[in-house]
N, C-alpha and C positions, 0 to 999 in steps of 0.2 A: 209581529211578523210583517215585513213590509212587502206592498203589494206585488212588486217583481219577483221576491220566494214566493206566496202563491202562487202567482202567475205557472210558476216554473214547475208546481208539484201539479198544477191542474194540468200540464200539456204531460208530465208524466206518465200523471195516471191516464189520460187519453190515450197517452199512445199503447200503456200495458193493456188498456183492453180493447185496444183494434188489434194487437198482437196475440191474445187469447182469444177473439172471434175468429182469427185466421186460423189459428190450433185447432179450435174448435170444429169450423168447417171440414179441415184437412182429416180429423179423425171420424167427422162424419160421414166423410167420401170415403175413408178407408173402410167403416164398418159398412157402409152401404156395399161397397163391393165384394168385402168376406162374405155377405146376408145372400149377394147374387151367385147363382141362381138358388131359389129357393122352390120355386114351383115350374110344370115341366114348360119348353119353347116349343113355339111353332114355328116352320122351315112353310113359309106359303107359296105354291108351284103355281102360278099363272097358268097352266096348262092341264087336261084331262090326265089318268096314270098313264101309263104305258110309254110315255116319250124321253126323249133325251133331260131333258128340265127334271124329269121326276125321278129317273133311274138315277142320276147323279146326287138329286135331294135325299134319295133312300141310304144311298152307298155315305153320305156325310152323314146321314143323321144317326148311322149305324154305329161309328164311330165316336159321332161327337157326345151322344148321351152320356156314354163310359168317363169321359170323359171333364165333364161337368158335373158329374154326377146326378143327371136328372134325365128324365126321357126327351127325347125331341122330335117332339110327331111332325110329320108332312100330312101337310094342308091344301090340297089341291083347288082352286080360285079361279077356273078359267074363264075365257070371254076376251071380246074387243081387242085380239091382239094380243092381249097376255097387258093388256091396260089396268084391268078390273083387279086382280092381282097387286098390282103394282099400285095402284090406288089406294087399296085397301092397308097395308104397308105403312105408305106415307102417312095415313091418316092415323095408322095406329097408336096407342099409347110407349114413348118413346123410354121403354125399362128396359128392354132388350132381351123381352118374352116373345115378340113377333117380328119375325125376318123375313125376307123377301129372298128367293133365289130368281134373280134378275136374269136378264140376256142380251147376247144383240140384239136383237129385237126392240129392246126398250129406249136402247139409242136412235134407232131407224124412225121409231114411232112418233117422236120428238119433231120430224121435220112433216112425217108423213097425215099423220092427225093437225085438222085446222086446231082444234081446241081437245087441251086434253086438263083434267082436274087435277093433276099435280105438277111440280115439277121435277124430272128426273136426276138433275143435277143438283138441285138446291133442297128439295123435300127427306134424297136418300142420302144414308153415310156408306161408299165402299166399306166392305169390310176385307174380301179378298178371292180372287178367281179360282174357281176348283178347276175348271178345265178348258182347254180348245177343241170343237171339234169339227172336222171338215163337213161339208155340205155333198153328199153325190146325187149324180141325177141318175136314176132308174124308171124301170118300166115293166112292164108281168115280164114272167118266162117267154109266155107265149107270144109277146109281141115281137113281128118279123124283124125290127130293127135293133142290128147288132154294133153298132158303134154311134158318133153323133153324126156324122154325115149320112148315116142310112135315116136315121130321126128326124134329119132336118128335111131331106126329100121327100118322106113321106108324112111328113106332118105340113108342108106343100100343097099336097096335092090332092090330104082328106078331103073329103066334104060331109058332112062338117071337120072342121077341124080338131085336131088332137086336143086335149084337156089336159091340166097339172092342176096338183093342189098342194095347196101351202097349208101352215098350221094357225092363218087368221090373215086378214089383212093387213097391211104394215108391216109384216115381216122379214128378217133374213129370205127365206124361201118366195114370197110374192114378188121381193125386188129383185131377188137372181133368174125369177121367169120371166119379168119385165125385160131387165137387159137384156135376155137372151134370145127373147122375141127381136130387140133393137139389133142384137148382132147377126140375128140368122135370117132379120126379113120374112120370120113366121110371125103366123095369128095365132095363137091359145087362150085358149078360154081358164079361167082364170077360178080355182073354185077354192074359198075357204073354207077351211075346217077350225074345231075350236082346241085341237092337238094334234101329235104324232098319231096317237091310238087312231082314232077314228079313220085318218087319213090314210095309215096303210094296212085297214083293214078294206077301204074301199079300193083300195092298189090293187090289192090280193086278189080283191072279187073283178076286178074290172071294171068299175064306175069310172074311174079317173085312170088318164095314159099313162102320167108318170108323174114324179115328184122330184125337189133339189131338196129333200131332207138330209137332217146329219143323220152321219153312220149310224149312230146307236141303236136307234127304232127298226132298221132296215137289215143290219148287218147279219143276223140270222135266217133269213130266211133269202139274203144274198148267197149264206153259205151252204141254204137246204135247195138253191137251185131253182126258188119260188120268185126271185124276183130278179132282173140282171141289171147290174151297174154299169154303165156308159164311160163316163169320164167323174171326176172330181171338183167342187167349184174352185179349190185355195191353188195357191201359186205352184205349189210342189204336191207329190203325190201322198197318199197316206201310206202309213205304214200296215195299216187295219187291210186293206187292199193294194198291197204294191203292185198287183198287176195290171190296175186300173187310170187311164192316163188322165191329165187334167182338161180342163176342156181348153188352156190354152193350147197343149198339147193335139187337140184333136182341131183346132184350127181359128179358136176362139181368143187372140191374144187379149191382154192383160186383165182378165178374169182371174179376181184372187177376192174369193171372199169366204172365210170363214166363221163358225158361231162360237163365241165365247159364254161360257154360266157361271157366274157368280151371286156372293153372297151381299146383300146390305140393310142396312138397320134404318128404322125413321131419325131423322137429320139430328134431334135434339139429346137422342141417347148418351149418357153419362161418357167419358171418354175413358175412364176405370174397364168399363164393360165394352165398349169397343174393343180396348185394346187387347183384352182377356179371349175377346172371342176370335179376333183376327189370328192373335198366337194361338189358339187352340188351334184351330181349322187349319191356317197353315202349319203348324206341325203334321196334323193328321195329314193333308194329300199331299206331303213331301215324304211321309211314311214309302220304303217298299211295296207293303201289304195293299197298300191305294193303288200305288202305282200298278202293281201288276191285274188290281181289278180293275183299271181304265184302259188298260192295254187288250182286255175280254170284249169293250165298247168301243173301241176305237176310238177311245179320247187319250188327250194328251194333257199331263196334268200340273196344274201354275203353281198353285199357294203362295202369290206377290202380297205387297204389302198393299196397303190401304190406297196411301200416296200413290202407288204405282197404279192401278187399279183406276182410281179417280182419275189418272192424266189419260188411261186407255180410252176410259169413256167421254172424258172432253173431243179426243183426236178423230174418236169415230163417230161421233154426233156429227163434226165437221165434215169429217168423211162423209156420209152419210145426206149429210143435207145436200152437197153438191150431188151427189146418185140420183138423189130423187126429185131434186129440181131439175137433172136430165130427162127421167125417166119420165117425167111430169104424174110422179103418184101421189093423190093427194085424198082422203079419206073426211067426210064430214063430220 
């Protein structure tokens, strides 16, 4: 046999078994992704129960079990913003048993925290947004002001001055009461909470004046008359309250900020299993059956794709950082 025929059977058979380790591989991705899910997922909520983040976590995880055929508990994680959460996430083991339900919030936090232990854009994989939901500002029943001009006068002229609380620092909510100190030439004091729950259990009681939470946490007991809604933060008004105007409306032009919640995985998760779970979820909240339970919370409900989702959060991180090198908020 002369050396060029071997030559020729050796690059042969090299190439038949880089072309059965590629088989191989491909049937190993396949079975690994039949095998998934095997045991149940966690849905981790940065924030205490009772809030917008975790009623939307419950409302998915309700559907998505049935679905995968395995249970999928919520994990509630709160702290630093809804940082601690999201930390825990990034660092987790990347099988696509521990999920993150993210928020605006977590893009805000990006510019707002000098140092924070992940990174939000590089550590998470979108998977896809369950909902929008508007920000409003309220205040007890009992407080004399009935619209934002009656609020702004009289939060003037306290002494001390009126209080809000937001649901941590670096928040959607902390940065919409920053501006709106910046637009109305008030002082507020400025109080974090480590959720929705705690915050407007202390609304209810009277610790704190008012809040720019989303609808969800608030909307009932806007509707039992315990708490009254002023204006709206997003550009147009909701549907959850149509009678209630935006705060550009009320004299605040280009105030348009709303809270989005989504889902995402630690960055290195199999893309078999991403992509399994993105088509689950969005199927689920393009469902009617969703929709008309986000329509009870005043959300409004996405299920985008991965891709769309990740350009969201590039856009508003940008967004975002100019806000808060406005606002000059910056968190150690």
């Amino acid at each position: 046999m002369s050396n060029s025929t071997g030559a020729a059977r050796a690059m042969v058979r090299r190439v038949l078994l880089a072309s059965a380790a590629v088989a191989l591989c491909a049937v190993t991705g396949m079975a690994h992704a039949q095998a998934w899910p095997s045991k149940p997922l966690n849905l981790v909520v940065p924030f205490p129960p009772g809030g917008t983040t975790d009623v939307l976590a419950r409302a998915l995880a309700e559907r998505l079990g049935p679905a995968l055929g395995q249970t999928v508990i919520v994990e509630n994680k709160p702290g630093a913003g809804a940082t601690l959460g999201a930390d825990m996430v990034a660092k987790a083991k990347p099988d696509g048993y521990t999920l993150l339900v993210g928020a605006v919030h977590h893009t805000i936090a990006t510019s707002v925290y000098k140092k924070l232990p992940y990174d939000f854009q590089k550590d998470l994989t979108p998977l896809t947004v369950i909902a929008m939901v508007p920000n409003v500002l309220v205040v007890n029943a009992v407080h004399p002001a009935k619209n934002v001009i009656d609020l702004v006068a009289q939060a003037k002229a306290a002494k001390p001055g009126f209080s809000y609380g937001s649901n941590g620092n670096g928040t959607a909510q902390h940065l919409i009461g920053t501006q709106f100190q910046g637009l109305t030439g008030t002082t507020l004091l400025h109080i974090p909470y480590k959720g929705s729950g705690p915050l407007t259990t202390d609304l209810l009681g009277g610790q704190v004046t008012m809040s720019f939470d989303t609808i969800t946490p608030v909307l009932p007991h806007i509707k039992a008359g315990k708490l009254r809604a002023l204006a709206v933060t997003t550009g147009k008004r909701s549907s959850a309250l149509p009678e209630v105007p935006t705060l550009a409306e009320s004299g605040l032009q280009g105030f348009d900020i709303g809270t989005w919640f989504g889902v995402l995985a630690p960055a290195a998760t199999p893309k078999e299993i991403t992509a399994r779970l993105s088509d689950e979820m969005a199927r689920i909240i393009r469902s009617p059956e969703f929709k008309k339970r986000m329509d009870e919370i005043g959300a409004e409900p996405v299920g985008n794709t991965p891709d769309q989702m990740a350009r969201q959060i590039k856009d508003e991180t940008d967004k975002f950082a100019r806000l808060v090198k406005q606002a000059n908020v910056v968190i150690e």
